[in-house]
N, C-alpha and C positions, 0 to 999 in steps of 0.2 A: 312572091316575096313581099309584095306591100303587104298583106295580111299579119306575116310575119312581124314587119317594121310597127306597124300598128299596136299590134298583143306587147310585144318588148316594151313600147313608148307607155305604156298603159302600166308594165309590172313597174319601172322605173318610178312612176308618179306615184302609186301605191309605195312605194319600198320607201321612197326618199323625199313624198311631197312635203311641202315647208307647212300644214295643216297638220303634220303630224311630229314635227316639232318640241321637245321638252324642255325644260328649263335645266342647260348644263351642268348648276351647282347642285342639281339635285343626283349627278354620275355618282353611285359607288366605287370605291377603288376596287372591287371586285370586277367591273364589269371591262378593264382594263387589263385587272391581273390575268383575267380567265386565260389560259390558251385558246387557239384558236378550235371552235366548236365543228367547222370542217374546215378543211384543208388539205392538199396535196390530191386533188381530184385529179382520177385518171380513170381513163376510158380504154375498155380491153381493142384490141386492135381488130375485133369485127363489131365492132361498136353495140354489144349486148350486154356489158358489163362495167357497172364501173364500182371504182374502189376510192375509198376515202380515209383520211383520218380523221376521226375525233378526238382532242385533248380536254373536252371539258372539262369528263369526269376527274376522280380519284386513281382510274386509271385508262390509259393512254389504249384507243380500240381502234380497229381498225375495218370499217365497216364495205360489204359489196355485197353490189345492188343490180337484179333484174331487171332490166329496164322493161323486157317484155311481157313479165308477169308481174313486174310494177311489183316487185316485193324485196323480200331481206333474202339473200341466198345465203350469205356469211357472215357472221362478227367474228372477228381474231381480239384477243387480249393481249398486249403486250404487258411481258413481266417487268413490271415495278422497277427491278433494277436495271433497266434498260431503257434507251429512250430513243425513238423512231424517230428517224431523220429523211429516208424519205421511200414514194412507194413508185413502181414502174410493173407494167407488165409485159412479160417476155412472152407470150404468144396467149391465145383465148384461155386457157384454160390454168394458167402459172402466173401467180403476183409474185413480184420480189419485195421484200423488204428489207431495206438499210436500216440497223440498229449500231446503236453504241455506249461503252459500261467503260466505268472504270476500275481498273485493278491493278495492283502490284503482279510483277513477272515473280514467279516461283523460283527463277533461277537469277535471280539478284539480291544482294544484299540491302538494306537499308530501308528497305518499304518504299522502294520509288516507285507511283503509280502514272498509270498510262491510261490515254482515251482509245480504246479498242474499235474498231467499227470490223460490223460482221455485215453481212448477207443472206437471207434466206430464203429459199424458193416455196410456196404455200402452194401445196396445188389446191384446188377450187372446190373441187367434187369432193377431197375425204377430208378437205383440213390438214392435213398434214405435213411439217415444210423438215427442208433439209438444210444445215450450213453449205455453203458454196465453199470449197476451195481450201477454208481457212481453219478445219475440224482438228487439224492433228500435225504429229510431226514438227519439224521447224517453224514450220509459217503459224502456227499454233502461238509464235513469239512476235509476229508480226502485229503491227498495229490495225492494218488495213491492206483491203486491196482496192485498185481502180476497176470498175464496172466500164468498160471501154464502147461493149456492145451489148445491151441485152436486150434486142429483136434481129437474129438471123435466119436466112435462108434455109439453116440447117435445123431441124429439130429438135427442142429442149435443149438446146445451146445457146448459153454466153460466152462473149470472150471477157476476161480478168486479166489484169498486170498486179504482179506483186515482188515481194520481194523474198528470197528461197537459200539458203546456206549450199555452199559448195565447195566442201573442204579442199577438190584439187584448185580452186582459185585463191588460196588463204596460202599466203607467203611466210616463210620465217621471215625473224629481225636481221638484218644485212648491218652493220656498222652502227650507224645512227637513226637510220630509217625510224619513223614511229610507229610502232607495233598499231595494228590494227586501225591505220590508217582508209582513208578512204578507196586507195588507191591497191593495196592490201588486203581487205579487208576479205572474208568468205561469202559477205553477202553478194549476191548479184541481179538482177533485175531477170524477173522470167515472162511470159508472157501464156497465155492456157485457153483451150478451150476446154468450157465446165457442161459436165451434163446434171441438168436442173430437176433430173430425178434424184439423182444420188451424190449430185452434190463434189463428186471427184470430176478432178482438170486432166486434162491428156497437152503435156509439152506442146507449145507450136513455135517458142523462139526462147532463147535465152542472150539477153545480151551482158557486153560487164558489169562492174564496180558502177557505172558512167550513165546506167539506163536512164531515161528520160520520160520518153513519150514512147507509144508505137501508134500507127492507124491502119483497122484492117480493113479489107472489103467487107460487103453485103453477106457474102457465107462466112465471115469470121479470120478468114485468112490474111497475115501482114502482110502490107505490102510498101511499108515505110516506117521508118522509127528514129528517135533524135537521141542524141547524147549530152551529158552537159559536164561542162572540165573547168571546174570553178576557180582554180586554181591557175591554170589557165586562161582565164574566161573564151573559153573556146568551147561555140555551140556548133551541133554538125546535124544532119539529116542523111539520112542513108536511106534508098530505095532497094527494095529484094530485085536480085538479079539471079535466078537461078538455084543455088543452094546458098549463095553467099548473100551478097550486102554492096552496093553501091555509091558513094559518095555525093549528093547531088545539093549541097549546101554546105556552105563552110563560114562561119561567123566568128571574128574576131575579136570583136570591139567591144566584149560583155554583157550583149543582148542576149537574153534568151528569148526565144519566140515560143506562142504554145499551137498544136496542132490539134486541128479540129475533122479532119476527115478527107474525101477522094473529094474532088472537085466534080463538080456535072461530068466533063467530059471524060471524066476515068484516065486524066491524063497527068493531073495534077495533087497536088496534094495544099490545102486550105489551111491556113496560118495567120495568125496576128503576131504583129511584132511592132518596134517602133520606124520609121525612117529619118532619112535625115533633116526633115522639117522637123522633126521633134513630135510627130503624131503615132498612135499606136492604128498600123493600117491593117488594111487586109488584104494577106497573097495567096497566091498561086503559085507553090515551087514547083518546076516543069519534074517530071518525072524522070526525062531523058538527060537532067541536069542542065539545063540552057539558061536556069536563072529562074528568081522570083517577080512574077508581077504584080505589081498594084491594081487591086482589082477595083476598087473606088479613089482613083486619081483626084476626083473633083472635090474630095471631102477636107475637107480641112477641121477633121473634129478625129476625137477617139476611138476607136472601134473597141468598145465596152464590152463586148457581148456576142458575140456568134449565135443565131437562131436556126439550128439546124433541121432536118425536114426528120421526121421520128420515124419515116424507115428505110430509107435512101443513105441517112446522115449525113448528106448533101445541104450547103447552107442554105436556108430558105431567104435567111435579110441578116441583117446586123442591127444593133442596138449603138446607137452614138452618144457618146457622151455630153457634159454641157449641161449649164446650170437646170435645160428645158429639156430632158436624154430625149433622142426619136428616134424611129426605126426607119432602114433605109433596107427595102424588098429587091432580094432580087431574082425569086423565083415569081416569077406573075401571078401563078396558081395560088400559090399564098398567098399573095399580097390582097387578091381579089377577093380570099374566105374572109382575110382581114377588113378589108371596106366594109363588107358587106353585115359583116355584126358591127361594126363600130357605128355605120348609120345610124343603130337603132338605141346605139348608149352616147347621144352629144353632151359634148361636154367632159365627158368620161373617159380616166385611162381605160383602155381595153387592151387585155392581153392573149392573145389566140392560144391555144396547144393542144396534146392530145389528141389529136384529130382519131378517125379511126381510117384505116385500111383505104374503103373506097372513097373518103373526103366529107361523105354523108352526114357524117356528125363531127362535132368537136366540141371542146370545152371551152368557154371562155370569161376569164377574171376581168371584173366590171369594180372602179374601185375611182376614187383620185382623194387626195389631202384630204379631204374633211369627210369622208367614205368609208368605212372597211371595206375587204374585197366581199362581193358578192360571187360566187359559182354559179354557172349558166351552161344547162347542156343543149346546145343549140342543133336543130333535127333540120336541114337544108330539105328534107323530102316532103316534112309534114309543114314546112313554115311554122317553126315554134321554136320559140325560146322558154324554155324551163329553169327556175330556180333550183339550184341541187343545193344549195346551202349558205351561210353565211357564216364570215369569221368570228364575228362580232356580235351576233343578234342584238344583243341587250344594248348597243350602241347605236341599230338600225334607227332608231328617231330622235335621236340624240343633235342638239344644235352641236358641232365641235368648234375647234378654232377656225379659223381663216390663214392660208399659208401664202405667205409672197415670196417669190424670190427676188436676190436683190443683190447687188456687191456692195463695198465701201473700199478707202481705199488705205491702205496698208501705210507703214510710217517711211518707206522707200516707194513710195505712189505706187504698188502694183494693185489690182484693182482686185479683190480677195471677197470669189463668191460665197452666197451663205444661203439658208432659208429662213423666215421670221414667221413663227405664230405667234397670232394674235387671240387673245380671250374673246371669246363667240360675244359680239355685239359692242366691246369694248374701241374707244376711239386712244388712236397711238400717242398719249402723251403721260408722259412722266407713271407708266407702269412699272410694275415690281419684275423683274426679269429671272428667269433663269438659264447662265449658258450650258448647253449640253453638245460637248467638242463627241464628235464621233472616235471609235475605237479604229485600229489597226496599225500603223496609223494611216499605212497604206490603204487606206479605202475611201468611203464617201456615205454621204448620207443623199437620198433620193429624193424627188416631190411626190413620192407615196405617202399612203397613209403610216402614219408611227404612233405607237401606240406611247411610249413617254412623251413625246411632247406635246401630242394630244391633252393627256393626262396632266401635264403642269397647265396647258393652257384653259381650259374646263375648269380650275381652280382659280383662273384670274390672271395667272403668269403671262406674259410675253416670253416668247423662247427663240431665242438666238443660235440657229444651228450653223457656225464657221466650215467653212471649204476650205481649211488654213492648206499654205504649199507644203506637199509633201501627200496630199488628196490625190486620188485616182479622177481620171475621167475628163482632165482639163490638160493634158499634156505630157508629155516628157520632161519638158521641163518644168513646171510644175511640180509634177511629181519628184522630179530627183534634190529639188531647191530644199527638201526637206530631210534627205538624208544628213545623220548625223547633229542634228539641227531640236533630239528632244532640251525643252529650256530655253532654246533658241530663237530664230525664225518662226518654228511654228508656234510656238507659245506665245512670241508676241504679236501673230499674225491674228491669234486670238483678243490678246489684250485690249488691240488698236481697233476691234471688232464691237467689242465692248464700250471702250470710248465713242465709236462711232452713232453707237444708238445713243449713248447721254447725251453727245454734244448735239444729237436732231431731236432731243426732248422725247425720245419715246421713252427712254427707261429711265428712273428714279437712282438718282445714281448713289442714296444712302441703302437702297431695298434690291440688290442684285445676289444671286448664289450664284456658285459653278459647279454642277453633278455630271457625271461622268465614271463611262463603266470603259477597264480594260484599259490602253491607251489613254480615253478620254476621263478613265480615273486618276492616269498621272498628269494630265491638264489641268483638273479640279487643285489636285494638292501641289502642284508647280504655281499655280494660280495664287492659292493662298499662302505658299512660301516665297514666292519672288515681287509679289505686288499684293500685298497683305492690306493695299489702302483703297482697292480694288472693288472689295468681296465683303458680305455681311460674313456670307458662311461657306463649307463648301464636301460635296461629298462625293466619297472614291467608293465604285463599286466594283469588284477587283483588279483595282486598279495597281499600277506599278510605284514604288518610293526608293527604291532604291537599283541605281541601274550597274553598279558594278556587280552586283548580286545575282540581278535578271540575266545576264550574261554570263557566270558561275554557272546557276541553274540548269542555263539550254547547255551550257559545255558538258556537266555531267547528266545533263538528261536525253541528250540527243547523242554528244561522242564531238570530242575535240576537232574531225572532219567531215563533220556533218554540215548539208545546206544549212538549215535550221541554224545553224550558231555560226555559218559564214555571212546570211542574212542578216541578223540580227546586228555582227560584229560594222557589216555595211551600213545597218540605221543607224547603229546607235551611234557606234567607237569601241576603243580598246578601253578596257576598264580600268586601265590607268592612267589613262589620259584626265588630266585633269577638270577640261570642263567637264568630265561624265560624271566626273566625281560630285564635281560642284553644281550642275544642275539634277543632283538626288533630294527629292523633297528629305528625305529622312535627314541628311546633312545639312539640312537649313531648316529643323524644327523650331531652332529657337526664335528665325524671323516670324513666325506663322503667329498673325494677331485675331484669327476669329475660329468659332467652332467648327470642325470639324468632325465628320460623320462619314465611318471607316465598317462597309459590311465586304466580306469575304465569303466564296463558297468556300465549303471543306473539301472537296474532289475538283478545285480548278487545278488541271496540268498545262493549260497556259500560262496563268501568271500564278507561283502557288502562295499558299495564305500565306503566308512566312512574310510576305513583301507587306500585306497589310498590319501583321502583329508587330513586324520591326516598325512601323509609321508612329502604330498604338504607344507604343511601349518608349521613343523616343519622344512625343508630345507629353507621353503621361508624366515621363521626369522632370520636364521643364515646366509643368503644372499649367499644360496650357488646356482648353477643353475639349476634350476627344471623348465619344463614345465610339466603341467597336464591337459591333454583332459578326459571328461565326454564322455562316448560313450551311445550315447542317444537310448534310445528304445532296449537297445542289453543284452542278458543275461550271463549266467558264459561262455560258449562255445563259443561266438562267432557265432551265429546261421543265420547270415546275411551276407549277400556278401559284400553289399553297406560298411557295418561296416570292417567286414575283410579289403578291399580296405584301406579304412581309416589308420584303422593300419597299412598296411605294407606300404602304402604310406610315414605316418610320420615316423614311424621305419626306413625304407630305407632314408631318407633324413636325419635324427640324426644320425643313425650311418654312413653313409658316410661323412657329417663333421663333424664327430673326428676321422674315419678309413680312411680318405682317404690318 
């Protein structure tokens, strides 16, 4: 193994020594826009093959590679109007690959379009792949299904959950009832094992309206599955007992918990949910129904993240949350594959996975803040770490920012984490800032590498990324402080974020933007509609302006009892409530005192253009300065280079005349 530690220490100096260093203003915004050149590195499960993605090109390929004759066995092309989300293989010789288009349903009126995700099985040897599951029939209407298990015991078999019509479950209208309610309705949740030649599922459970979750074992068979009764907020867990279903968890209090697989001992079944400290933990529901236990008692953090073992699906560790996330092991076999390549990258996030079968090899993501990730196929037999690729090549000597983390504290003193880049070589005073609040808004931004903030900092920017409440990964409460709260609390948890850097001289407080995509696009235009004396400028990339609208939308796009628009109705509010009203940027266009800069995809079905054109179109009345680009052919993520380019090209020319 020292041998091993050696050669590693050696690629690491070559990849990233400070000798090979460039001058950051010399970055093109290409070398940012690119997508990721590989990526989604996965290794066949007798560790002879592995498969990659590349997004460099014009088009999106999918490359696998002979490790033992050191050669190209396959390119796959994906078609253009498709976009690969992610790749897994289900036994030596079958890759799966997850894709997703969007389209209008043939049997709706009005051109409402949708984000489809399919599945395909590739076998290896002729090239040839089949749809899984989702080819025909009903489910043909379906958006997606969950990939629950794909490496079993059983032969070219996956197990899927989806969702299936079943006209004897679809009730007439009774009195007042609403038609084609949740509760009502014909869909019902099913559960399948798929054969990965042909692509057809054979039944293995159906459950109601209510489906949830299911977890099966090692051969594909359930042996536990959860209901969710929103309405109610009544969550349950049921265990197979025979032909039936057994009761062995019953939650009342509006948590839902998510399930992650069998426990080690085949007795339990692995869960995160929150407790009554307000942390989201990790249990163990007894199978026999005796109760959930806390499987990290001693943690007083999140449990972010479930790491489960890729063929047991038994947890391997957890991911904890917190401004610093760390992984807590609790399979030792893993932990120990984990030491033993992280010695050889200090300093360095390392990320383990992929392993193969006998342990022999794995893959592992070499990366932290001012890094892209680097792929590592690491050979425990031969002591060698091999480079498979880089995300970023053209960034590989690239000086980047410097990333700190930090709190400040909130205008009700809570103490509101964040991360701060700083422009490579730059000292923190009185710089030109840009904030960039994260999307979701339920989520977080990480101390990985990021490719915009990067990107502004490389230009000179400082960039101020808020943990406002209502972030994942810092609590329950935390997290719930934000419900109902857009305009609110979180907005001004931003504000005072902001304030916080002028009042310690790091930022210029005449030279500040706010950009922000999705969520953190309606931060950008809440930003310059509610505190207009703030901000030079500020830009929304499909971002939300109007929230009685956004709520409209999910009602007719999801169905009046759908999670999706019970969720939303829980962030937001009722669309008539008046602050919802009042914290719509579009509804306070005529406060908005600086330029704004308004790009939209044309196929976003999360937030759709509409929300950006109504912003345009009310700033343009009041003659205040907007420009608004359509970003043609591109979805909510930005899933295109060409596109990416785009924006950071216009983004970077707006914000530099008004920061400069």
């Amino acid at each position: 193994m020292v041998r091993w530690l050696v050669c590693a220490g050696l690629v690491l100096a070559a990849a990233w020594g400070p000798q090979a260093q460039a001058a950051a203003p010399e970055v093109p915004a290409e070398a940012f826009a690119a997508l990721p050149q590989v990526s989604d590195v996965e290794l066949s499960p007798n560790g002879a093959l592995l498969a990659w993605s590349d997004r460099s090109g014009s088009q999106v390929k999918v490359v696998i590679f002979d490790l033992a004759r050191k050669s190209y066995r396959r390119t796959l092309r994906v078609d253009p109007s498709m976009t690969l989300r992610s790749l897994r293989w289900s036994d030596d010789g079958t890759l799966l690959m997850t894709l997703s288009q969007v389209q209008a349903l043939p049997v709706e009126a009005g051109g409402k379009r949708y984000t489809f995700f399919r599945t395909l099985a590739v076998d290896v040897a002729s090239g040839k792949s089949v749809m899984l599951l989702m080819a025909g029939g009903e489910r043909a209407w379906v958006t997606g299904a969950d990939l629950l298990a794909w490496h079993t015991t059983r032969p070219h078999t996956v197990v899927m959950s989806t969702l299936d019509y079943a006209i004897n479950a679809q009730r007439s209208e009774i009195d007042t009832r609403i038609h084609d309610s949740r509760s009502d309705s014909g869909w019902v949740g099913e559960l399948f094992q798929v054969d990965t030649h042909t692509g057809k599922g054979v039944l293995s459970d159906q459950d109601g309206q209510y489906a949830d979750q299911w977890v099966v074992d090692g051969s594909g068979v359930p042996v536990a599955r959860s209901e969710w009764r929103p309405a109610q907020s009544d969550y349950l867990v049921e265990a197979k007992s025979g032909a039936g279903w057994r009761r062995i968890l019953d939650l009342h209090d509006g948590l839902e918990w998510t399930l992650y697989g069998l426990g080690a001992d085949g007795n339990s079944i692995i869960a995160t949910g929150p407790d009554k400290s307000g942390w989201t933990k990790l249990w163990a529901i007894a199978l026999d129904g005796s109760g959930a236990k806390d499987l990290l008692p001693d943690i007083a953090a999140d449990v972010t993240e479930v790491i489960p073992d890729r063929f047991s699906g038994v947890p391997a560790g957890v991911e904890l949350g917190g401004l610093e996330p760390k992984v807590r092991w609790i399979d030792t076999a893993a932990e120990a594959r984990f030491e033993s390549v992280a010695r050889a990258f200090p300093g360095r996030h390392v990320v383990v996975y992929s392993r193969s079968q006998d342990g022999s090899r794995l893959i592992a993501e070499v990366a932290d803040r001012s890094h892209p990730p680097v792929y590592y196929l690491v050979d425990f037999k031969s002591h060698r770490a091999d480079i498979v690729g880089a995300e970023y090549p053209a960034l590989a000597n690239v000086t980047l920012g410097s990333v700190r983390s930090i709190t400040y504290p909130a205008r009700d003193g809570t103490a509101i984490p964040a991360y701060l880049t700083l422009p490579p070589g730059a000292v923190p005073k009185a710089l030109p800032m840009v904030v960039l609040p994260h999307g979701g808004p339920e989520a977080r931004d990480t101390p990985d590498f990021d490719w915009l903030a990067q990107f502004f900092a490389v230009r000179g920017y400082a960039v101020l990324q808020p943990e406002f409440r209502g972030s994942t990964g810092f609590g329950e409460a935390f997290r719930h402080a934000g419900r109902r709260q857009w305009g609110g609390l979180m907005q001004n948890d931003v504000t005072d974020g902001v304030k916080s850097m002028i009042s310690q001289g790091i930022a210029d407080p005449h030279r500040i933007c706010i950009v922000g995509a999705s969520y953190g696009g309606y931060v950008a235009l809440a930003g310059a509609a509610f505190t207009p004396n703030l901000y030079a400028c500020a830009v929304s990339i499909n971002g939300v302006s109007d929230l009685p609208a956004m709520l409209g939308y999910e009602k007719a796009h999801s169905g009046e009892e759908s999670d999706v628009l019970a969720y939303w109705t829980q962030d937001i509010g009722s669309g008539f409530d008046s602050n919802v009203i009042d914290y719509s940027p579009v509804n306070a266009a005529a406060d908005v005192e600086v330029p704004v800069l308004l790009m939209h995809a044309a196929n976003d079905t999360v937030v759709p253009i509409a929300q950006s054109q109504e912003m345009a179109s009310a700033l343009a009345a009041l003659r205040k300065q907007v420009v608004f680009i359509k970003l043609e052919g591109e979805d909510h993520w930005l899933s295109n280079s060409a596109t990416r380019l785009e924006v950071l090209e216009d983004t970077d020319r707006f914000v530099h005349q008004y920061l400069k």
